[in-house]
LOLODO-837424 format. One record per atom (N, C-alpha, C): atom name; z, x, y. Coordinates in pm, whole numbers. Layout:
  atome      up    east   north
     CA       Z       X       Y
...
# end
This chain:
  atome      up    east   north
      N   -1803   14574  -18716
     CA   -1843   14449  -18652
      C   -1964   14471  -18561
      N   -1945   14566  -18505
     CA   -2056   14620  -18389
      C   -2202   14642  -18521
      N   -2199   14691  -18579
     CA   -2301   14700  -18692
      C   -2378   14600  -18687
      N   -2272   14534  -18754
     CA   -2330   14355  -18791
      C   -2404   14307  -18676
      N   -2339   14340  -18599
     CA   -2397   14269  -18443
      C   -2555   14299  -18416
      N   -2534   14412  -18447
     CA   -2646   14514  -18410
      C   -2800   14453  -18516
      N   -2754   14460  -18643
     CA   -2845   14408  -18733
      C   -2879   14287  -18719
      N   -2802   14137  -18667
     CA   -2863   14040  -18625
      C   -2902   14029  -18510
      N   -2906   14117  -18415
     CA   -3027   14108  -18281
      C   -3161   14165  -18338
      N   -3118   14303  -18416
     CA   -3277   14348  -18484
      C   -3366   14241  -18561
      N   -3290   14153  -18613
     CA   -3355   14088  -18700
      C   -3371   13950  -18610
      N   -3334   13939  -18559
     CA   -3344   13825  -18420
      C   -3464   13878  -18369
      N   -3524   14040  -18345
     CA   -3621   14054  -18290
      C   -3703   14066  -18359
      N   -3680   14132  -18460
     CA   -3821   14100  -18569
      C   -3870   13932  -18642
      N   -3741   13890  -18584
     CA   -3839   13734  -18617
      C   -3890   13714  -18494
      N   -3874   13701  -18387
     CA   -3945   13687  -18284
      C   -4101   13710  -18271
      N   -4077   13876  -18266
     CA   -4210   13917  -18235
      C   -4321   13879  -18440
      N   -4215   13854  -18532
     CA   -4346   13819  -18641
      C   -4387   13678  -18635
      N   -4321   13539  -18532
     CA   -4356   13438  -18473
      C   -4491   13469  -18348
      N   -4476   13556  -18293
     CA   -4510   13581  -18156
      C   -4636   13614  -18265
      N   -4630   13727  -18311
     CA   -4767   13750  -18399
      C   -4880   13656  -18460
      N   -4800   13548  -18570
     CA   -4787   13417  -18614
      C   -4894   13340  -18503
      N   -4820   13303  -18384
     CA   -4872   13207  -18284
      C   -5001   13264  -18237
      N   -5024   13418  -18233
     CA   -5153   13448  -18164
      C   -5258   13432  -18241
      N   -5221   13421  -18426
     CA   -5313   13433  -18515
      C   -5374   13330  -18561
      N   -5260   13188  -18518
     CA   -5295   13080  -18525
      C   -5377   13027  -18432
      N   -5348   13087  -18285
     CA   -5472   13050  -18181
      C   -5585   13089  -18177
      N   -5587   13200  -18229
     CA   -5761   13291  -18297
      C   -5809   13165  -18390
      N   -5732   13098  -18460
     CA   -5774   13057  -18579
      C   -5813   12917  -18531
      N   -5756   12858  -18472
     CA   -5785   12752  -18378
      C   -5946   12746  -18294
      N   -5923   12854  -18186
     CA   -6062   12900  -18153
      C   -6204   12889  -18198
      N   -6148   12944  -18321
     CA   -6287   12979  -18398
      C   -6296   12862  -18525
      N   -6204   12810  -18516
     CA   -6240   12643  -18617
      C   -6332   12553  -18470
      N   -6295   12582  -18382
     CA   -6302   12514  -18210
      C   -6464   12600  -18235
      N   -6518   12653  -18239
     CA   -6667   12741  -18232
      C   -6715   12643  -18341
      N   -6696   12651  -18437
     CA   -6760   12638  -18579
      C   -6790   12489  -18539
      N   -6693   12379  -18490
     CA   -6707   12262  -18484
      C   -6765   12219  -18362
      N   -6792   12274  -18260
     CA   -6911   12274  -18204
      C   -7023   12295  -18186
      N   -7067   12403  -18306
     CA   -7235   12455  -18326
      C   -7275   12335  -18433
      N   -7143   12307  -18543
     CA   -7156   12174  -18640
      C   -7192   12014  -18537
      N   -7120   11996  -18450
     CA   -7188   11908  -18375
      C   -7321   11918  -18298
      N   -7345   12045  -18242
     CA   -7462   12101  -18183
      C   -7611   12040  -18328
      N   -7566   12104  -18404
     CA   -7646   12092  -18548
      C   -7665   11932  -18552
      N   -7568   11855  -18545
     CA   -7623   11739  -18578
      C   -7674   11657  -18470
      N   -7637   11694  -18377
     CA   -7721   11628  -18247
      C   -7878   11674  -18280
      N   -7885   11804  -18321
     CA   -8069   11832  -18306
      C   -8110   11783  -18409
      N   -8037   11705  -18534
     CA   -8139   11655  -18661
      C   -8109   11490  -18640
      N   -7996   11454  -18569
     CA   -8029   11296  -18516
      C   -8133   11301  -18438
      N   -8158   11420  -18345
     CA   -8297   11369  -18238
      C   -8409   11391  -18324
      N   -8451   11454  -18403
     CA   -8575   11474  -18491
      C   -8590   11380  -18569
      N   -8477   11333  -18630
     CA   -8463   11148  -18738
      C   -8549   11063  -18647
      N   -8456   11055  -18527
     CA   -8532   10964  -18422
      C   -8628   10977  -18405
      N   -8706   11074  -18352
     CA   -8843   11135  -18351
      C   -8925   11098  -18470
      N   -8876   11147  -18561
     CA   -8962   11063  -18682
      C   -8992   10933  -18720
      N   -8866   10883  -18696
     CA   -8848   10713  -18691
      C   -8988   10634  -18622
      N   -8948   10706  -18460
     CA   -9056   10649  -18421
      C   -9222   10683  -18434
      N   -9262   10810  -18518
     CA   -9379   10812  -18532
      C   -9423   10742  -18699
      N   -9318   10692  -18760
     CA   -9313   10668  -18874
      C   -9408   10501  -18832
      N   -9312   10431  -18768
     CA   -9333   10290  -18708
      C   -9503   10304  -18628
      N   -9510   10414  -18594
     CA   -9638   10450  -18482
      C   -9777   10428  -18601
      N   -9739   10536  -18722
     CA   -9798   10508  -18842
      C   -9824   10417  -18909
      N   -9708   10308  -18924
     CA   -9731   10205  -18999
      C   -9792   10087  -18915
      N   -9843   10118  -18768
     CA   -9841    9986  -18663
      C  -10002    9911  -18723
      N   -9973    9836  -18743
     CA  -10119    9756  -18773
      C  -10275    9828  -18763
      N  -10291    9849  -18637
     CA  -10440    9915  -18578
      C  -10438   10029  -18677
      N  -10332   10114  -18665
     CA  -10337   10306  -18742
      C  -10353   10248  -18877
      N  -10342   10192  -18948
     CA  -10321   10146  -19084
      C  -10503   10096  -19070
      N  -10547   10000  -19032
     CA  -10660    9973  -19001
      C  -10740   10085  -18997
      N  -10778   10147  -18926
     CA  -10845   10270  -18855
      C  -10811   10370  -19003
      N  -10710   10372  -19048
     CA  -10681   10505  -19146
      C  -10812   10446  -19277
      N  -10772   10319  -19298
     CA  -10846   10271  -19428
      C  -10966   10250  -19421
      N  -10992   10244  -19267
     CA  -11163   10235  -19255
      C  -11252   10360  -19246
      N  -11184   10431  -19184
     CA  -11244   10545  -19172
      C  -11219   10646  -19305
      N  -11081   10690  -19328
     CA  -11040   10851  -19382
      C  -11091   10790  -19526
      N  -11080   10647  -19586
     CA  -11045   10582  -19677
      C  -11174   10500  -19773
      N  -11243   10533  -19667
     CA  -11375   10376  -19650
      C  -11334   10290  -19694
      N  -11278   10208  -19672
     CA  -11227   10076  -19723
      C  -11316    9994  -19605
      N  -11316    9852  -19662
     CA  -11380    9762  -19540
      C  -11309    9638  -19641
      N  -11306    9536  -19495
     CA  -11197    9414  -19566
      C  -11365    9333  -19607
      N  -11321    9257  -19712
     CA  -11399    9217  -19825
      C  -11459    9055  -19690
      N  -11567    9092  -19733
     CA  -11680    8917  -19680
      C  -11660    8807  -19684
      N  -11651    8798  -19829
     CA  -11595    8659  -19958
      C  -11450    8664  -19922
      N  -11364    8603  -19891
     CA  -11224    8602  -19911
      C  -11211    8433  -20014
      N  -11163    8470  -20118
     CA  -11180    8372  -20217
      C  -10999    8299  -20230
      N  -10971    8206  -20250
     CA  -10813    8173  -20273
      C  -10805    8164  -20436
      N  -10746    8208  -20534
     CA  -10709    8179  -20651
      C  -10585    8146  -20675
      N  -10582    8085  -20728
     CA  -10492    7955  -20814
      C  -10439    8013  -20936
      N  -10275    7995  -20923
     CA  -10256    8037  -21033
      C  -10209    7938  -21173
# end
């Protein structure tokens, strides 16, 4: 009987400490999902601010005057003398 006894505290302790093991491996694992998903948010904060950044030089580009100025100059374009209406 004493045997028996003996073998379910051992094994009472070896589940213990392979839980105890278990729980520390799961908090490593936690941690470092906890790292990964903050450099992943880090990451997308710096390519929303560059979107933005672009956004607005995109609009800066397309603003009337720069469009003007691009076609007159880089382009030679010049707006036409005659402006004629045709009929379709």
């Amino acid at each position: 009987m004493n045997k028996m006894r003996f073998s379910i505290w051992i094994l009472l302790l070896l589940a213990v400490v392979a839980s105890g093991v278990e729980v520390a491996y799961r908090s490593q694992e936690v941690r470092r999902l906890h790292v990964m998903s903050e450099e992943a948010q880090r990451e997308q904060d710096e390519h929303l601010a560059e979107y933005s950044r672009l956004l607005i030089e995109r609009g800066t580009l397309a603003a009337y005057q720069n469009v003007e100025r691009i076609a007159r100059d880089e382009l030679a374009m010049s707006f036409p003398e005659d402006v004629e209406r045709i009929e379709p």
